[in-house]
N, C-alpha and C positions, 0 to 999 in steps of 0.2 A: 538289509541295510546296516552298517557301521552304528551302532547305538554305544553310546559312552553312561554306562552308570555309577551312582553315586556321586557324592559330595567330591569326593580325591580325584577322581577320575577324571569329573568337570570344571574342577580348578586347575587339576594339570592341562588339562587342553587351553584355555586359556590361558594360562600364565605364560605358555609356549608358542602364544600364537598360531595353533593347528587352527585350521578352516573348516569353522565349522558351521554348518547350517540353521539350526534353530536349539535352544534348548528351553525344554518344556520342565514346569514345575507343578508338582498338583496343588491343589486350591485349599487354602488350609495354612499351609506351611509356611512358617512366619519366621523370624530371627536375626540375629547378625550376620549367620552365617548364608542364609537366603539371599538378604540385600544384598553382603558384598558380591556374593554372584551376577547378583539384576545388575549391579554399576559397574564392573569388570568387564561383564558382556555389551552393555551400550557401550562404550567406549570404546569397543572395538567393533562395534554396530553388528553384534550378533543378536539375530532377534530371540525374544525372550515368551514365550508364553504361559500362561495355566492354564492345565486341563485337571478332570478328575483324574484320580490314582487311577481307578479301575483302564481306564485310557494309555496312563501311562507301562501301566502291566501289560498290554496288547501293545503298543508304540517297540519298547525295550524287550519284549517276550521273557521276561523276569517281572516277579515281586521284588528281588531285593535292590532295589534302587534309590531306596532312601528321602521316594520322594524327589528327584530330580533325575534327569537323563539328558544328553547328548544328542545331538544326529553329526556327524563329523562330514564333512563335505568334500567333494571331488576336486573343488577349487575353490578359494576364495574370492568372492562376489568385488566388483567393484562400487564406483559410486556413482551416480552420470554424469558428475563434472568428469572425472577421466574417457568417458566416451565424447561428450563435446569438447572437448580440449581439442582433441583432433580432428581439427576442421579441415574440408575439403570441401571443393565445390558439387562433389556428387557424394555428401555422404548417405549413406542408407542404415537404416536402427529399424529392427523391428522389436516392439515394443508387443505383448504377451499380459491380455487381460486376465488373470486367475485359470492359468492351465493347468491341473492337478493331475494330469496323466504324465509321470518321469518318463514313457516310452514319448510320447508325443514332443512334449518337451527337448528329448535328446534327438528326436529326427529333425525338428524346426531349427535347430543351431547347426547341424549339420547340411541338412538345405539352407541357413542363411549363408554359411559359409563359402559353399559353392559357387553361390548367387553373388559373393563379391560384398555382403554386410559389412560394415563395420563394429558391429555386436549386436545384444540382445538387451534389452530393459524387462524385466519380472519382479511382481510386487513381492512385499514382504509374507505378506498374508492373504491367507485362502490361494494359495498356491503352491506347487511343488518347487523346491531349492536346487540346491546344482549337489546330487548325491550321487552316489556311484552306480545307481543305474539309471538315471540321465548320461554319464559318463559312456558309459557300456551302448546304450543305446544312439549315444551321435558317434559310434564308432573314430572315435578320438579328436572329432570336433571341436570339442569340448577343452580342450588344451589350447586352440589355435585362437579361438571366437573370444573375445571381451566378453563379460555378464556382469550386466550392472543391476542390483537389488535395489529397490527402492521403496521409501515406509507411504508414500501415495503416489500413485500411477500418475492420478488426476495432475496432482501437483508438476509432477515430472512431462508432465505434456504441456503444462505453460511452457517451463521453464526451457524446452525445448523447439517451440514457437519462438522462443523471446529469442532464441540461438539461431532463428531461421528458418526451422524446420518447417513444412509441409505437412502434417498429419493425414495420413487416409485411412479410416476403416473398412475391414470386410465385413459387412452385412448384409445376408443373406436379400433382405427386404427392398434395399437401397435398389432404385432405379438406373442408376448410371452403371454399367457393364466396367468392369476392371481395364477392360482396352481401352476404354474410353479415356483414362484420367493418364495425366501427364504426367511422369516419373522423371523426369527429370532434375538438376536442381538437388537441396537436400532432401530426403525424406526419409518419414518415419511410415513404418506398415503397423497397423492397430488389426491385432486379432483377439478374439475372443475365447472363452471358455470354453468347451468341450458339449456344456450343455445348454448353459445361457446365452453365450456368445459375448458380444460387448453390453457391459450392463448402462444404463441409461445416463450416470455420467463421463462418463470413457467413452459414450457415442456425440454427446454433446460438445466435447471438446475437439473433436474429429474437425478438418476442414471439409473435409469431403469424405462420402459414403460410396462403398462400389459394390460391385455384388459378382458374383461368380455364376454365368448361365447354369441351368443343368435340366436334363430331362429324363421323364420318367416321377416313379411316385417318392423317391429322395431326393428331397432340395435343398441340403447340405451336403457337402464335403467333408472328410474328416479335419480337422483344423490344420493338421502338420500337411495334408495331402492339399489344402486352400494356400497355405502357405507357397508352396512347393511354385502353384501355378501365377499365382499373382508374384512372387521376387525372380519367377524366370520372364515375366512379361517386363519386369525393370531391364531385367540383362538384355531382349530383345529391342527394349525403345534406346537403349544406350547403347547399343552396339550399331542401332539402325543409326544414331544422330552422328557415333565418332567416322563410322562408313561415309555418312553426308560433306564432311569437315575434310575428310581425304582429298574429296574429289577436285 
């Protein structure tokens, strides 16, 4: 991955407006020259973290970093007012609870895209960002798809109710079959993590739960392959309703 080090390195990326994904500081590191980096990067809603050095040394695969690094990203992130801006009577968002695998990540934007999305929503934090092997991996997706970042999921799921939307998650546990629920209409797809799934309030805010049959001793799907099957049953009920309106 693209790592940006040092102080010079990471104010010329910002000052330039390059898109970048997160930049981490290690924990300790105080100053003028720290802060104007933390208030430069909000402002351009680049999220900011601290980890130890010893992290950042594994992150950058350098010592000399000075205490701050980079990740420079495949595209810059939007915000979710630019994905509800664009209202439609069938929009579709799937929304992406703490996915940390970039391969998995860059296949779900590439099946959303397919599928007829109107983008993807993915949190700030505890998840992976749009870098260039998310890029690589939705085999150029990733250029065509909206991605909107956002600092709480939870939050972004009102405010996406309040716009209309329909919330469904996939959980494994939920009773009601993925055929079963109406896609019609706006909506939003809630998937989970890779190991947790949807954590307890990402499933709370959900309208409805659906689950994916399966059989045999694995009762999950891999999330980008769960994806895959639930936004091709959207393309199937909308295709079945415009066939209906032909007739």
């Amino acid at each position: 991955m693209n790592w940006l080090t040092g102080f010079h390195a990471v104010e010329e990326a910002l000052a330039a407006g390059r898109a970048l994904d997160r930049i981490v500081i290690a924990r300790g590191r105080h100053g003028e020259r720290v802060e104007a980096v933390v208030q430069l990067a909000r402002s351009k809603s680049v999220p900011v973290r601290f980890e130890e050095r010893s992290q950042i040394d594994r992150l950058a695969g350098t010592r000399e970093h000075q205490g701050i690094a980079a990740l420079a990203a495949a595209k810059p992130a939007l915000d979710l007012e630019d994905l509800l801006a664009a209202k439609t009577p069938q929009g579709l968002l799937v929304l992406l609870d703490g996915i940390e695998d970039p391969h998995n990540l860059g296949a779900i934007v590439r099946t959303a895209l397919a599928a007829g999305a109107h983008g993807v929503v993915i949190p700030e934090r505890h998840a992976v960002g749009l870098t260039d092997t998310v890029e690589r991996a939705s085999a150029g997706a990733l250029a065509h798809l909206p991605v909107a970042r956002v600092k709480n999921l939870v939050r972004a799921m009102e405010e996406m109710k309040e716009a209309g939307y329909w919330l469904i998650g996939l959980d494994e546990r939920a009773d009601k079959k993925y055929t079963e629920a109406d896609f019609s209409g706006q909506v939003g797809i809630v998937l989970g993590s890779e190991g947790e799934g949807l954590h307890e309030l990402t499933r709370k805010r959900c309208d409805f739960l659906v689950s994916i049959p399966t059989s045999g001793p694995v009762r999950a799907l891999n999330v980008s392959v769960a994806a895959g099957v639930v936004l091709f049953e959207v393309v199937r009920q909308r295709s079945g309703k415009k066939s209906e309106k032909g007739k």
